[in-house]
C-alpha positions in Angstrom: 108.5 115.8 89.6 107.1 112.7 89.4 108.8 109.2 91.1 110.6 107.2 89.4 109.1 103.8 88.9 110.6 100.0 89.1 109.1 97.1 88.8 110.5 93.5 90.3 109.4 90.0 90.3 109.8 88.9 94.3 110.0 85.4 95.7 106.9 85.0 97.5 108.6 84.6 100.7 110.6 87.3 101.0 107.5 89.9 99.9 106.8 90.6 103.6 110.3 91.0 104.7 111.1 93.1 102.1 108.3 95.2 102.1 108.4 96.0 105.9 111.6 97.0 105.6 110.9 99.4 103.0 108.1 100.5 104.8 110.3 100.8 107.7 111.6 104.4 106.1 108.8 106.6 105.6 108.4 108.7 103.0 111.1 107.0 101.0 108.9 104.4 98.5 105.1 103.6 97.9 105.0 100.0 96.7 102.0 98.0 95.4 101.4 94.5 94.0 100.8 94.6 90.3 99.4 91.1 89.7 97.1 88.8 91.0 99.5 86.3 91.9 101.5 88.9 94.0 105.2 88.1 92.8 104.9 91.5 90.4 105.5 94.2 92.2 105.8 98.0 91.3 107.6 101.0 93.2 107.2 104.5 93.0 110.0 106.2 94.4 111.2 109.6 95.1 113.8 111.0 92.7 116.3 111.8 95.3 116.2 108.1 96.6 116.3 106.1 93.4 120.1 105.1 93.7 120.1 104.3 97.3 116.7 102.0 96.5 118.8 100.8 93.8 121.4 99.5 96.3 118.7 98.4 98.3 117.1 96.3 95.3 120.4 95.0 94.4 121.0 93.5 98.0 117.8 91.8 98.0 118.6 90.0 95.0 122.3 89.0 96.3 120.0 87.9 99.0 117.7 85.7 96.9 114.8 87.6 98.5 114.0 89.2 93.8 114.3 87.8 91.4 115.2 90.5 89.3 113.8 94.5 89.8 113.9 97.4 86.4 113.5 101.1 86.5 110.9 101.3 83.3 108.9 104.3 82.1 106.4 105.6 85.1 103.1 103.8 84.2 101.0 106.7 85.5 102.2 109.0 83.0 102.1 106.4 79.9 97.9 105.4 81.2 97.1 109.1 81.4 96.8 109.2 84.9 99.1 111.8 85.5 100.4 114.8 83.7 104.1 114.8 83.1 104.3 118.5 84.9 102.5 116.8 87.8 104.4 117.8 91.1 104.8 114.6 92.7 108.0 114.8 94.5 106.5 115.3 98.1 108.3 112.4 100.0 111.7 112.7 100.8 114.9 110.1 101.9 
């Protein structure tokens, strides 16, 4: 199954903070920085953990750390990257 994928627009910052602490659960999210200005920044998360990252996104904007985060169609799958029948889901909450 593949993750699902969010983008966000981050205040510069807060990108480290926010990151890290993501980071800080393995296996939960891979996140990468979309643009070259590094404010856009994409997250591919496992299936099981989308509505606790969605709390997690939610508090960071309360916390004026994003500016606003989006589930959206998974990129890979739309650029050909991947198949849809890939099997993705290896990471875990």
């Amino acid at each position: 199954m593949l993750s699902v994928y969010y983008r966000a627009v981050v205040f510069k910052d807060a990108i480290w903070l926010m990151t890290g602490f993501l980071r800080s659960a393995e296996g939960y999210v891979l996140e990468r920085t979309l643009d070259g200005c590094g404010d856009v920044i994409e997250f591919f998360v496992t299936p099981s953990c989308a509505e606790e990252f969605e709390e997690i996104m939610t508090l960071f904007v309360r916390k004026n750390m994003v500016f606003w985060y989006k589930q959206m169609p998974n990129r890979l799958l739309h650029e050909g990257i991947v198949s849809a029948d890939a099997e993705q889901d290896h990471l875990s909450c």
